[in-house]
NUTOR-583144 format. One record per residue (C-alpha): residue in three letters; z, x, y. Coordinates in nm, 3 decimals. Example, Ala and Ser with C-alpha at 12.3 -4.5 7.8 and 13.67 -1.06 7.14 Angstrom:
<atoms>
   aa        w        u        v
  ALA    0.780    1.230   -0.450
  SER    0.714    1.367   -0.106
</atoms>
This chain:
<atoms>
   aa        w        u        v
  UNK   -1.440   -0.494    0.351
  UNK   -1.392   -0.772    0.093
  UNK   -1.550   -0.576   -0.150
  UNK   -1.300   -0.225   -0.087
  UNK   -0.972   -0.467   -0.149
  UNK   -0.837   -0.763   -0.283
  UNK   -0.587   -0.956   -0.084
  UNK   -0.327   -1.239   -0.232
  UNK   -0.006   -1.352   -0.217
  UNK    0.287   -1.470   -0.425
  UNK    0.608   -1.618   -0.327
  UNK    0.538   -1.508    0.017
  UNK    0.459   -1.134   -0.128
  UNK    0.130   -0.961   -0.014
  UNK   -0.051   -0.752   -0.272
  UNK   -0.295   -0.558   -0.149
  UNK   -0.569   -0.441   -0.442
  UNK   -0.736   -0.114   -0.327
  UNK   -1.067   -0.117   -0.537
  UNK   -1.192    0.192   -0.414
  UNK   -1.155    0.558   -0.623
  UNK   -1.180    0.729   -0.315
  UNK   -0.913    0.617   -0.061
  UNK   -0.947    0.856    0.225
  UNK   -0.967    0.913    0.621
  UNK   -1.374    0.791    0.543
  UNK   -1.265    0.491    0.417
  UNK   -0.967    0.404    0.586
  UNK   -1.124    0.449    0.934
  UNK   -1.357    0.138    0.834
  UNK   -1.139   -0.058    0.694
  UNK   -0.765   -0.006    0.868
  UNK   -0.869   -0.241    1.142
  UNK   -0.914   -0.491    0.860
  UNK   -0.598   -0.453    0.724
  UNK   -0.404   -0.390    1.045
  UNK   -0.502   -0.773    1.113
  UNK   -0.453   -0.926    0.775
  UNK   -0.079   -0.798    0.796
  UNK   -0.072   -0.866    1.178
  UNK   -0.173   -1.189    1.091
  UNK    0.082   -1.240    0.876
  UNK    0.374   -1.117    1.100
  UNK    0.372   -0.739    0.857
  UNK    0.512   -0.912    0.512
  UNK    0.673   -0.740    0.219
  UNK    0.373   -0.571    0.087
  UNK    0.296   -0.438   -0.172
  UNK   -0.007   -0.171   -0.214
  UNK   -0.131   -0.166   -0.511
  UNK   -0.335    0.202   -0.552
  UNK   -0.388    0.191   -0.936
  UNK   -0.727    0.234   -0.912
  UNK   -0.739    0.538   -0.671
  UNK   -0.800    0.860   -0.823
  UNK   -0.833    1.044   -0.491
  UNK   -0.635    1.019   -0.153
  UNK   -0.556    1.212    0.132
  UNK   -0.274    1.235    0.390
  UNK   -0.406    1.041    0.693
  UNK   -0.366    0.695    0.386
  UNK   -0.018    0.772    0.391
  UNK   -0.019    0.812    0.800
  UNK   -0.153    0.452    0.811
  UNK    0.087    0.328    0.501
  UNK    0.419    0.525    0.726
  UNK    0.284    0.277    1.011
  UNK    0.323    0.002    0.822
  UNK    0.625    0.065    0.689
  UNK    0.755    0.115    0.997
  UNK    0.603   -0.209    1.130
  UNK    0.690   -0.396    0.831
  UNK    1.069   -0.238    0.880
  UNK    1.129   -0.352    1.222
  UNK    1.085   -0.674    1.110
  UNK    1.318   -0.687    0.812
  UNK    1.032   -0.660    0.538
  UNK    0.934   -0.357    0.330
  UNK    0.659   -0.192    0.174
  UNK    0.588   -0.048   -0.175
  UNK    0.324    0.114   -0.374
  UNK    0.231    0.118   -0.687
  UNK    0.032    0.427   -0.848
  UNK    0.030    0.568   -1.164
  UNK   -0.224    0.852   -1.118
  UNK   -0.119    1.172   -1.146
  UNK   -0.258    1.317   -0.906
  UNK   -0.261    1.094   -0.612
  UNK    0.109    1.121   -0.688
  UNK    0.160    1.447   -0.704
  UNK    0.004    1.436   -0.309
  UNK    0.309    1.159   -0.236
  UNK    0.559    1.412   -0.380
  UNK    0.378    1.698   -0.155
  UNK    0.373    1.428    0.156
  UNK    0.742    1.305    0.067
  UNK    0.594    0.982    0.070
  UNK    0.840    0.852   -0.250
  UNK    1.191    0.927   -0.016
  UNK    1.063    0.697    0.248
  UNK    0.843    0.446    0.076
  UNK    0.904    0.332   -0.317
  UNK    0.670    0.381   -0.539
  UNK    0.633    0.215   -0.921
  UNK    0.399    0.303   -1.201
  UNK    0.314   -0.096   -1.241
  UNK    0.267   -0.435   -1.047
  UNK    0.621   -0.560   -1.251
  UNK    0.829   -0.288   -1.157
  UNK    0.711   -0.341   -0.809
  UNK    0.780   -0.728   -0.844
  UNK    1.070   -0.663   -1.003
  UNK    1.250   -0.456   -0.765
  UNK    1.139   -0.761   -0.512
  UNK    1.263   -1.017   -0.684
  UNK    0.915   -1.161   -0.769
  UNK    0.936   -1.436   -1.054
</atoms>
């Protein structure tokens, strides 16, 4: 799974780097009990997802990332993506993903709007 993302943290932040091009129910059904227990682990931080390397996803990625917002919610910490891709966003928009999750075209923005120095 190492190898599919890249995992760090700043000022108590979580990033996680999806390294994949393909980020879909194939991928995420090998690799959401991975990061299920990195952000169980860490008691579900502020994360954010960082998907500016996808160029393809489908709706049960944005099942899992709901989860985890809801997760990371109930205890007082939020989630955000970042994307840029046009078409991976243009599924959000379908999904409605942008009214319940924010989503940024870079890594600053997303910092930004959490107060990341």
């Amino acid at each position: 799974m190492d190898r599919h993302f890249k995992i760090h943290e700043k000022h108590a932040i979580l990033t996680v780097e999806v390294l994949v091009d393909k980020f879909d129910f194939l991928e995420l059904s090998e690799s959401s009990r991975y990061l299920r227990n990195i952000l169980e682990k860490r008691n579900y931080p502020t994360t954010i997802f960082d998907l500016q390397r996808v160029g393809f996803i489908d709706s049960s990625v944005f099942g899992f990332l709901l989860e985890i917002h809801n997760m990371a919610k109930k205890k007082g910490n939020k989630i955000v993506i970042v994307c840029a891709d046009k078409t991976v966003l243009h599924v959000m928009a379908m999904l409605t993903v942008p009214e319940i999750i924010k989503v940024f075209p870079t890594i600053e923005e997303a910092e930004g709007y959490l107060n990341i120095k």
